[in-house]
C-alpha positions in Angstrom: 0.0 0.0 0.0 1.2 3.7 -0.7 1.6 5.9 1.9 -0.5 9.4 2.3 1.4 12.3 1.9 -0.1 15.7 3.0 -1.4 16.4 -0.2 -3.1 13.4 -0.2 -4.7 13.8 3.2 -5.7 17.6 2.2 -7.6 15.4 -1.4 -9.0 13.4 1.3 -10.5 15.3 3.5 -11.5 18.2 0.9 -13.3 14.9 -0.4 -14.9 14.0 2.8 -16.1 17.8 3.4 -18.0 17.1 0.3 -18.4 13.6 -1.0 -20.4 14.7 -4.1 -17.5 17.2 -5.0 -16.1 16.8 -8.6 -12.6 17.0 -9.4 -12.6 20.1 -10.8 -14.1 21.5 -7.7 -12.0 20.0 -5.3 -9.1 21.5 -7.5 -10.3 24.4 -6.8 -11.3 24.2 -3.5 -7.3 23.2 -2.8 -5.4 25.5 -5.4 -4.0 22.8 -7.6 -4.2 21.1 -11.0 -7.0 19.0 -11.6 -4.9 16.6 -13.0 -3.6 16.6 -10.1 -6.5 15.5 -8.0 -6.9 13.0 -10.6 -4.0 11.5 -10.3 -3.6 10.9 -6.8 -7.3 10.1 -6.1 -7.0 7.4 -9.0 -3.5 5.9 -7.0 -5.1 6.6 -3.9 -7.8 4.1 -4.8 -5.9 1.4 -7.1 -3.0 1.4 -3.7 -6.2 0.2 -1.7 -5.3 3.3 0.8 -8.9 4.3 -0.2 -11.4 1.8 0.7 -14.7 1.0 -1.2 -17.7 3.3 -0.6 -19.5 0.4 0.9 -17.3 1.1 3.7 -19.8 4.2 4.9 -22.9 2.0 4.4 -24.3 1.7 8.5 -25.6 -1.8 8.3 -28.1 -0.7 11.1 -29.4 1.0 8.1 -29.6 -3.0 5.8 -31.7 -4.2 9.0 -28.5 -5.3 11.0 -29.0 -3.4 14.0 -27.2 -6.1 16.5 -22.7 -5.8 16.3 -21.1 -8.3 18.3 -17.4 -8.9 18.2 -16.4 -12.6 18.0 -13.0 -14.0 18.7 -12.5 -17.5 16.8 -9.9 -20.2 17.7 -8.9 -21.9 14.6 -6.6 -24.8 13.5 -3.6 -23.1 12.7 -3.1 -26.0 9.4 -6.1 -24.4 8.0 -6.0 -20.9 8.1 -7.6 -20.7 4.1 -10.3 -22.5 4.6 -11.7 -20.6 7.8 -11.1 -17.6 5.5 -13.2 -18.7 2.6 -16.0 -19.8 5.5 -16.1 -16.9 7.3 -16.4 -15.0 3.7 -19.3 -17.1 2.7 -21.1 -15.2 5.6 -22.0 -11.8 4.7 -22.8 -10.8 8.1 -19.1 -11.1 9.2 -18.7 -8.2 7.6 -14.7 -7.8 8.8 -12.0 -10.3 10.6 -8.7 -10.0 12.1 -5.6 -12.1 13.0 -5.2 -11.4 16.4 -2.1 -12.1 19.4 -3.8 -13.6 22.8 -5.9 -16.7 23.4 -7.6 -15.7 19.7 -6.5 -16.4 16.3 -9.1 -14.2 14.9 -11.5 -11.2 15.8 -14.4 -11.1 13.9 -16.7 -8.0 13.7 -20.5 -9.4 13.1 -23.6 -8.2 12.2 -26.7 -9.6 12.4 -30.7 -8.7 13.1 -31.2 -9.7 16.4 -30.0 -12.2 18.9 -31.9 -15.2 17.4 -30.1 -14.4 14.2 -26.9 -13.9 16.0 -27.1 -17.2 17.6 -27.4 -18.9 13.5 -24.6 -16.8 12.3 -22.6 -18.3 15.6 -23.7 -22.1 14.8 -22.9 -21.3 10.7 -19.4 -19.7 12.0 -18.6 -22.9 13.8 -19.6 -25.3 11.2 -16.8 -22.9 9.1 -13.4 -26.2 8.5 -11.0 -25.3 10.8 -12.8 -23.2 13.6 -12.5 -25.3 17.1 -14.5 -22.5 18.9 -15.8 -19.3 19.5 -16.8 -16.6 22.1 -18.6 -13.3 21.2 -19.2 -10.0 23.1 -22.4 -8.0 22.3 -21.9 -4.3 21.3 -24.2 -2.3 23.8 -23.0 0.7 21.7 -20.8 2.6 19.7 -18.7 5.1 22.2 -16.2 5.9 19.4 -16.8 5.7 16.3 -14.3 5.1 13.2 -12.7 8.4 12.4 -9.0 8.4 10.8 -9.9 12.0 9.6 -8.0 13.5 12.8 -5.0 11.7 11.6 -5.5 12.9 8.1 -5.7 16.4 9.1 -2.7 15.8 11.8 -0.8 15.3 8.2 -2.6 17.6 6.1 -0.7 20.3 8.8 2.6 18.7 8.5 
């Protein structure tokens, strides 16, 4: 992955001020060459430092109202196929490799407790998960916000 310069961050978060923005305008809303803008927000996005749009989508909002964070110990001999299994599930909708007593952290939607409960059984049906053990979100306290960093480094 490329790294964000200042520029970058200053594309960013004129981007973020106004998510419908053009290129021209956020050209000149920074002072620079719309080329420019073009450029970086095309590597920006083929580097993967941009993520997908999807990412914004609150999936309280698609009826998945219930996040629960699920730690999963796996069989370390098959690490692929509990990957492949735990994509098959569309309400795992993110998964780490973890240090501690977890191999993996998984963040999980789902509607409601009854359907939290199937998405548990289906994630230990997954080859290569032994077990599981998942904490219900109550609520959000802090929410995902890297645009403090980006403006940190928009400043220099």
């Amino acid at each position: 992955m490329t790294s964000i310069d200042a520029l970058d961050a200053r594309v960013i978060l004129a981007l973020d001020d106004d998510p419908d923005a053009t290129i021209l305008a956020l050209a000149q809303t920074l002072g620079i060459a719309r080329n420019t803008v073009h450029a970086r927000l095309r590597r920006l996005a083929a580097t993967g430092a941009l993520k997908p749009f999807s990412r914004r989508v609150d999936p309280a909002a698609l009826g998945y109202g219930l996040v629960a964070f699920m730690s999963l110990s796996v069989r370390q001999a098959e690490p692929e196929q509990t990957r492949r299994g735990l994509l098959a599930l569309p309400e795992v909708i993110e998964a780490h490799h973890t240090t501690g007593d977890a191999d993996l952290l998984a963040h999980i939607v789902a509607k409601d407790t009854t359907d939290l409960h199937r998405i548990t059984n289906a994630v230990l049906a997954i080859e290569g998960v032994d077990r599981t053990s998942t904490i219900i979100s109550l609520g959000e306290v802090i929410p995902y916000r890297p645009r403090d960093l980006l403006r940190r480094l928009a400043e220099g």
